[in-house]
Backbone as CSV, one residue per row, in Angstrom:
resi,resn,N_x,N_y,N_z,CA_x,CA_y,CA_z,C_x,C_y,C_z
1,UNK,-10.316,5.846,-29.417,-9.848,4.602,-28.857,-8.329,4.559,-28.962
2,UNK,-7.907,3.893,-28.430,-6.095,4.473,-28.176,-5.951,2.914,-28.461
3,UNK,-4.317,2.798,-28.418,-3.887,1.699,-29.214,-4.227,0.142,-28.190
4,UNK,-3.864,-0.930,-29.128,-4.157,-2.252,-27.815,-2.634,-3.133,-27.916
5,UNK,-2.844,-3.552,-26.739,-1.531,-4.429,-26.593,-1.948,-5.860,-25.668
6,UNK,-1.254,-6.776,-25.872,-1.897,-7.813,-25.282,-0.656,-8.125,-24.249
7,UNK,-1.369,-8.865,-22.778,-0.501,-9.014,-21.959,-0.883,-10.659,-21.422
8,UNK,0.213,-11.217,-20.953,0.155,-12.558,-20.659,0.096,-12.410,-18.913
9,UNK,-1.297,-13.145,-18.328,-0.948,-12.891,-17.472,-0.835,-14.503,-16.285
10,UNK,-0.115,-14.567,-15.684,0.043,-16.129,-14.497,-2.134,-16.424,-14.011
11,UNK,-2.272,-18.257,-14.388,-3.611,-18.090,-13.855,-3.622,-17.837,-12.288
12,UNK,-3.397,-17.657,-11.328,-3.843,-17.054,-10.256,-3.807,-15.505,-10.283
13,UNK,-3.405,-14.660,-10.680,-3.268,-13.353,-11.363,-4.639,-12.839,-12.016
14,UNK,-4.988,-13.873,-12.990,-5.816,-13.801,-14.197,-7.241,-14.211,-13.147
15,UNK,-7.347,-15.202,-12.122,-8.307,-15.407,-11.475,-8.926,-13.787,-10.433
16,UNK,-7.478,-13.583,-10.038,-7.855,-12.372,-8.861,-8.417,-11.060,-10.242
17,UNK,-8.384,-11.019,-11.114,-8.501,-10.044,-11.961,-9.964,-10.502,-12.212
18,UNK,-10.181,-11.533,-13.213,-11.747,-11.447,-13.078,-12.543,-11.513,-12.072
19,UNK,-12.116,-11.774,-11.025,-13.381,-12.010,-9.736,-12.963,-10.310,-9.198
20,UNK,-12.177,-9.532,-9.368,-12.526,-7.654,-9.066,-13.360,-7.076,-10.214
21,UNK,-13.177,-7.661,-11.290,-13.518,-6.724,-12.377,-15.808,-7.419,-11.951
22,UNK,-15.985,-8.643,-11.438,-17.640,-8.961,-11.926,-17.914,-8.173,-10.112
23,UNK,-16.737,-7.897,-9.256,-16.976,-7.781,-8.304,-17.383,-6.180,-8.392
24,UNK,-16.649,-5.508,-9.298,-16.914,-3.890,-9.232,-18.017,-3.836,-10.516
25,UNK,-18.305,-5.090,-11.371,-18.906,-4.891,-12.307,-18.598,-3.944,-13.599
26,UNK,-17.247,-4.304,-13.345,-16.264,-3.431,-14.990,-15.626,-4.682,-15.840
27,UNK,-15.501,-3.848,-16.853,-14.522,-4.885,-17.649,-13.237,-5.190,-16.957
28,UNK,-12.885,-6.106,-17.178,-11.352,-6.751,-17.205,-10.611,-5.531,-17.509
29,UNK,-10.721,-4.772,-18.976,-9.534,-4.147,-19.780,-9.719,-2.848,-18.421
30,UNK,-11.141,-2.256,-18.302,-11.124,-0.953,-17.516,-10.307,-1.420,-16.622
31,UNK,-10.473,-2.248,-15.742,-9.709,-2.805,-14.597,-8.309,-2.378,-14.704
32,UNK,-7.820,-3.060,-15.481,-6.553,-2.668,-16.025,-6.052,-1.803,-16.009
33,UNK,-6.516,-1.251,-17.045,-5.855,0.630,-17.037,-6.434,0.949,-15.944
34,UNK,-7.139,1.216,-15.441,-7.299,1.683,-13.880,-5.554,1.659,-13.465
35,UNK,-5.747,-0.078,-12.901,-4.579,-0.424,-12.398,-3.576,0.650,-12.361
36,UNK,-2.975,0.236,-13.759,-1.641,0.583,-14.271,-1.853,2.655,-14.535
37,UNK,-2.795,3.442,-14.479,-2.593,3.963,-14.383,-2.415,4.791,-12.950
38,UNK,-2.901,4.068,-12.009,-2.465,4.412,-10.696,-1.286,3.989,-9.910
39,UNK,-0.781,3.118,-11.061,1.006,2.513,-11.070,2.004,3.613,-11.141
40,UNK,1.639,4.335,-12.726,2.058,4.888,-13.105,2.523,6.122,-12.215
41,UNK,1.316,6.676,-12.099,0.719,8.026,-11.474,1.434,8.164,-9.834
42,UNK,1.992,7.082,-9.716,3.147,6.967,-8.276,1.446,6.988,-7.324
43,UNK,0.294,6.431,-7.565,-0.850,6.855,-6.479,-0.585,5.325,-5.645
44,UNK,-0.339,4.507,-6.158,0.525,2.792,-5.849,1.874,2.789,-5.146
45,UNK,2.365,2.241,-4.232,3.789,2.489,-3.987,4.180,0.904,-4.581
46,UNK,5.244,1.994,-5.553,5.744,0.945,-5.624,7.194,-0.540,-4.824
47,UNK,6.851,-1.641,-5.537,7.995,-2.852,-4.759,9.015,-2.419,-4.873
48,UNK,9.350,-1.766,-5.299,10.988,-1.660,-5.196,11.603,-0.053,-4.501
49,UNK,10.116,0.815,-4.162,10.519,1.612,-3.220,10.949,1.371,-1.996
50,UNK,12.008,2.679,-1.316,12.456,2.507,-0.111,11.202,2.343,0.697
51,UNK,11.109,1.862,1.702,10.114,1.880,2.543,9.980,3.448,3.362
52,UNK,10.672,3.976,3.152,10.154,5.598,3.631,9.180,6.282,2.844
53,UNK,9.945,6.006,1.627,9.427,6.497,0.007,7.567,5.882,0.240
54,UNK,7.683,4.931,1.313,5.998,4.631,1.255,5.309,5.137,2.125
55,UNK,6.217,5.485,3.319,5.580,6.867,4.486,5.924,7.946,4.815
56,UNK,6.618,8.525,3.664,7.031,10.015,3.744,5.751,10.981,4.418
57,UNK,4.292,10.577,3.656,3.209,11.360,3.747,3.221,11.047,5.304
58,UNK,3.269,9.977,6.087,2.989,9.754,7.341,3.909,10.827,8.502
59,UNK,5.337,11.319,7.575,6.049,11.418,8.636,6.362,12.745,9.270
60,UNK,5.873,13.276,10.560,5.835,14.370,10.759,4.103,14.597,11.404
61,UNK,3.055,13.509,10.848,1.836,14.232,10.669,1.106,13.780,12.091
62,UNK,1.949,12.908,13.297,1.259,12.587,14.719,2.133,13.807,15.722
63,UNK,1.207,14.403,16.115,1.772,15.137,17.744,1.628,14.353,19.333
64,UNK,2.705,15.037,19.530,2.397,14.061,20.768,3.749,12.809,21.113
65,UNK,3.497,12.368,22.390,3.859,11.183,22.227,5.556,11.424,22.898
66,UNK,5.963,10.953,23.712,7.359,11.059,24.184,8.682,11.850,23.431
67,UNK,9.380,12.610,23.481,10.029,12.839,22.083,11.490,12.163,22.191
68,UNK,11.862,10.978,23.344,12.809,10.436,23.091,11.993,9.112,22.760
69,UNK,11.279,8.450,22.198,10.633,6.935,22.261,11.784,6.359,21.568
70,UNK,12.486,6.953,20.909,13.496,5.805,19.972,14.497,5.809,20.502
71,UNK,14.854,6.412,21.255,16.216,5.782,22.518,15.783,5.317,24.158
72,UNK,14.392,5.703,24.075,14.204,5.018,25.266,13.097,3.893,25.347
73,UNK,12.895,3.515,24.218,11.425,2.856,24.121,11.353,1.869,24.959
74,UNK,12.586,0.995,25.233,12.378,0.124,26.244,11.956,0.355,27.890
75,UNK,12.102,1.642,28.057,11.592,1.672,29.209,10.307,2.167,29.190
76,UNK,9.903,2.799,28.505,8.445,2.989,27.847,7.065,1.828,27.830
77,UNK,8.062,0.691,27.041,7.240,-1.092,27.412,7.057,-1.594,28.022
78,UNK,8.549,-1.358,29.306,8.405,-1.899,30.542,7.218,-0.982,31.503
79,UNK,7.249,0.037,31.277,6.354,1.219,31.965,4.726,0.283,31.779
80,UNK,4.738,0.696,30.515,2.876,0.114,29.933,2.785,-1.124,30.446
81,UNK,3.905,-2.119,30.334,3.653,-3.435,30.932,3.558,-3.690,32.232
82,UNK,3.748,-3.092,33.273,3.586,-2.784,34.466,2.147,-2.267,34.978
83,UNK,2.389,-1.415,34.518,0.386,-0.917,34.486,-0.688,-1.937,34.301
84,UNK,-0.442,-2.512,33.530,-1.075,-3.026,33.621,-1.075,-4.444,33.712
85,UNK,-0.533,-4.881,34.607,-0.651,-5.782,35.667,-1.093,-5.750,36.811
């Protein structure tokens, strides 16, 4: 058994925590370390990452697709929006 520490947590916080933990049917504490170890483990992105830092994995991984869309996208919208009218 590894050490314990107690944490204070806000009641709307403390509400969303017990209604996952009877919802997955675990303890509160498992819940927890779950959590925080997928905090840890960078498997969570974290708030104060760049927002790339949260789709690095995304970027590179679609083929396809115009290869100027980001200097021409506006005519791209106007294109699709036309069509379909």
């Amino acid at each position: 058994m590894g050490a314990r520490i107690s944490v204070r947590l806000q009641e709307p916080l403390l509400k969303q925590l017990n209604r996952e933990a009877r919802k997955r049917r675990i303890r509160r504490s498992d819940l927890v370390r779950e959590a925080l170890e997928a905090f840890l483990s960078g498997e969570v992105a974290r708030v104060d990452s760049l927002p790339y830092e949260r789709v690095r994995d995304l970027v590179g991984s679609l083929a396809g697709g115009p290869p100027d869309l980001g200097e021409q996208h506006r005519k791209y919208l106007w294109d699709l929006i036309g069509e379909r009218r």
